[in-house]
C-alpha positions in Angstrom: 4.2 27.5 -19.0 6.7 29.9 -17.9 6.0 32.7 -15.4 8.3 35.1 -14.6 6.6 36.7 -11.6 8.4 33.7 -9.8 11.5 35.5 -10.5 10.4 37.9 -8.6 9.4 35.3 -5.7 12.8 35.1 -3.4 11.7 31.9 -2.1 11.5 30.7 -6.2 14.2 32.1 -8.1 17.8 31.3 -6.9 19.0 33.6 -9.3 17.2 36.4 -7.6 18.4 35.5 -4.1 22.3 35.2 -5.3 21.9 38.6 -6.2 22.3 38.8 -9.8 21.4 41.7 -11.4 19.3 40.1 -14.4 17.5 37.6 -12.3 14.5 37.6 -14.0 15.9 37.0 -17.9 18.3 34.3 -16.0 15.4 32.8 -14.7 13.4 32.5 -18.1 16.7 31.5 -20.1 16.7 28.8 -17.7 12.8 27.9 -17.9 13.9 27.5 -21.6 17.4 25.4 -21.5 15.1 22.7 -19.0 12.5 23.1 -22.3 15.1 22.5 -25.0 16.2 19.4 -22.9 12.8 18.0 -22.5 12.3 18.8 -26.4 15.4 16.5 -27.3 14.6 14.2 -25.0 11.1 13.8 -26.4 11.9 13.3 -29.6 14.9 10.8 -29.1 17.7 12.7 -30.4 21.3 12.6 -29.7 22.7 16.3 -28.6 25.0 15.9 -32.4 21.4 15.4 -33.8 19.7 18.0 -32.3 22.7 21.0 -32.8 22.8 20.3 -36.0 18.8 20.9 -36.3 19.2 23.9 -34.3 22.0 25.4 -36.5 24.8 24.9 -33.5 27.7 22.9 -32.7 27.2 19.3 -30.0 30.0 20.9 -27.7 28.1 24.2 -27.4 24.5 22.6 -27.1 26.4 20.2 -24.1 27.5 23.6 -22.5 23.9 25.0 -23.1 22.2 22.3 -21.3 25.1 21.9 -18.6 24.0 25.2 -17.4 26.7 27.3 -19.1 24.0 29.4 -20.6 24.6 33.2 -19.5 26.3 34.8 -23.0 22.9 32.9 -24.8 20.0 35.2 -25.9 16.2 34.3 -24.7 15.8 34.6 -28.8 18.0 32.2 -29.7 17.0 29.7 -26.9 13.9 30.6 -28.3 14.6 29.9 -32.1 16.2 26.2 -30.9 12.6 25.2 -29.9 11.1 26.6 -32.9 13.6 25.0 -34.8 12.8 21.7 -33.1 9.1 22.3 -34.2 8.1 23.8 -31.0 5.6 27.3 -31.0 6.3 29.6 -28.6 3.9 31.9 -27.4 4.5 35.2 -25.6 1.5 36.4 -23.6 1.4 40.2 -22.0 -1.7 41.7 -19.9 -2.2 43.3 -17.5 -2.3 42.3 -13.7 -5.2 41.3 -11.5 -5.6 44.2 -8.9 -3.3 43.8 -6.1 -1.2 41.3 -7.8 2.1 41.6 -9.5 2.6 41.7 -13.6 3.9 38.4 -15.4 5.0 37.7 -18.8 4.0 34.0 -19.5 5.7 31.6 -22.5 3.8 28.6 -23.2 5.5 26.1 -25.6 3.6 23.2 -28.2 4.5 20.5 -30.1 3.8 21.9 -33.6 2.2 18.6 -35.3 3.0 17.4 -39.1 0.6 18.0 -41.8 
């Protein structure tokens, strides 16, 4: 499960103490690139297997999951995990009194029929 009040957490979100001006969508891109690798991982494919279920190229997914990931979308990182038969789930609500917001992505395994 992905939180992104942690990117709002100094002491938890490098990107945020570097500076960078979209720290918190950094922060979930990266959440999701350490998904994706998991993801291949788990189902014991190559990187040349896995772009080519995800619709990219092996040098580009290598890139992606070297952590060369800035000019990639949160949708497409998104749409590789679906592709790899992953649900994402995007949950929004609002805040417990005196705490701060979050957006939370939870990912499953979809299973075969």
């Amino acid at each position: 499960m992905i939180k992104s009040s942690a990117a709002k957490d100094p002491r938890r979100n490098v990107w945020l103490q570097l500076g960078f001006p979209d720290a918190e969508n950094h922060y979930l891109k990266a959440e999701l690139v350490v998904r994706l690798a998991k993801a291949i991982r788990t189902l014991g494919l190559t990187q040349r297997t896995a772009a080519r279920r995800i619709g990219t190229t092996q040098p580009e997914l290598s890139k992606i999951l070297g952590g060369k990931f800035t000019e990639v979308s949160l949708e497409r990182l998104m749409r590789f995990l679906a592709a790899l038969g992953y649900r994402i789930e995007i949950k929004i609500g609002a805040a417990k009194r005196n705490e701060a917001g979050e957006v939370t992505i939870t990912g499953t395994r979809r299973r075969a029929a």
